[in-house]
N, C-alpha and C positions, 0 to 999 in steps of 0.2 A: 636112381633109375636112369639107366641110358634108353632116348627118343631116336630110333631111326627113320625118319620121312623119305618116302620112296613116292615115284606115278604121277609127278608133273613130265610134261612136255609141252609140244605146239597143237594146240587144235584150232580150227575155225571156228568163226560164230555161229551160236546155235548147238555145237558141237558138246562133248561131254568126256569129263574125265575122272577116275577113281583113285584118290591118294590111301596110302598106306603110311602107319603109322607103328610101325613093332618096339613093343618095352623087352627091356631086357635089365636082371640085375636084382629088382623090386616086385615086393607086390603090386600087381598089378588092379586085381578085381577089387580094389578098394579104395582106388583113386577115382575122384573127377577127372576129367580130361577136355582138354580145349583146340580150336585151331582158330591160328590167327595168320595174317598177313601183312607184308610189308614190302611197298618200292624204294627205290634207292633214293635217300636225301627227306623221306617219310617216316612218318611215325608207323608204329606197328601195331596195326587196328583187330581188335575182334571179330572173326568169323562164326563159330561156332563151340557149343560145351555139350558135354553129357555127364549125366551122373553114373557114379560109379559100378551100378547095376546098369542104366541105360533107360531108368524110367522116367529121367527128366530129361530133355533138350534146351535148349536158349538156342535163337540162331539172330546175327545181325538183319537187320531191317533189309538190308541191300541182297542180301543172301535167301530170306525166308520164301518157301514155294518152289527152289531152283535146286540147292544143296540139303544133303540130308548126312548129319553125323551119325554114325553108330560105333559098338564099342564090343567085342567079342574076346570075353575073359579069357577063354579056354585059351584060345590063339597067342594074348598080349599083346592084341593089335587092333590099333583104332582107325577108323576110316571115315574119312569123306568123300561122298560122293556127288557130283557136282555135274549137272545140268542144265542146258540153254545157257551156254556160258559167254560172255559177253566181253568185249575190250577191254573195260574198266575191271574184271576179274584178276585180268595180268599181273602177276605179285608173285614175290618168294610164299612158301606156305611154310607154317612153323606148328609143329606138333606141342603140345606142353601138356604137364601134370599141375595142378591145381594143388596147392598149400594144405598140406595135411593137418596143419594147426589153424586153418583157417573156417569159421565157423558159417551160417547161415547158407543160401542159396547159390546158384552155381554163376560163376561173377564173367564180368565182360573186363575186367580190366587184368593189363598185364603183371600189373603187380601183385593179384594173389598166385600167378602161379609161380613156380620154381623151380622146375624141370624143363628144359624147353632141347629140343633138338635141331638139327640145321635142315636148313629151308630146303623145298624141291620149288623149282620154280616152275610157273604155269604160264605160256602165253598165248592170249586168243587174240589170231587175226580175224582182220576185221574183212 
């Protein structure tokens, strides 16, 4: 599957913005799906997952009540959407598919997934 990440830019705090995530290539309607982020010289931390109908979520502690993932098969594109967004949100953002051989609930770490596409980057002034 090819990840295209699209809808970072500059906003202020408080401010809100909606990333886009388009598959292409692959079934889509039958992957988990995740977002994650990363600054330079950091590791690349979990932000959010969905299951591959959209009736599960996970979202990181730092994230939960602000951002909300969803996942619209028809389309093949996943999105976050992301509210009252704060300095410390500033990070590239990384679209991924979630290990099709990989079994129980929907994971926070990067190594079950295995599709990942390139970052849009987000920055919120302060």
């Amino acid at each position: 599957v090819q990840l295209q990440a699209s809808g970072g830019g500059l906003v202020q705090t408080g401010g809100s913005l909606r990333l886009s995530c388009a598959a292409s290539g692959d079934v889509f309607s039958s992957d988990n799906m995740g977002w994650f982020r990363q600054n330079p010289g950091k590791e690349r931390n979990f932000v959010a997952a969905i299951s591959w109908r959209g009736g599960k979520v996970l979202y990181a502690d730092s994230v939960k009540g602000r951002f909300r993932i969803s996942k619209d098969n028809a389309k093949n594109t996943l999105y976050l959407e992301m509210n009252s967004l704060k300095p410390e949100d500033t990070a590239d953002y990384y679209c991924a598919r979630e290990s099709r051989s990989r079994p129980g609930p929907l994971s926070m770490r990067t190594a079950a997934y295995d599709s990942w596409g390139q970052g849009t980057l987000v920055t919120v002034s302060s």
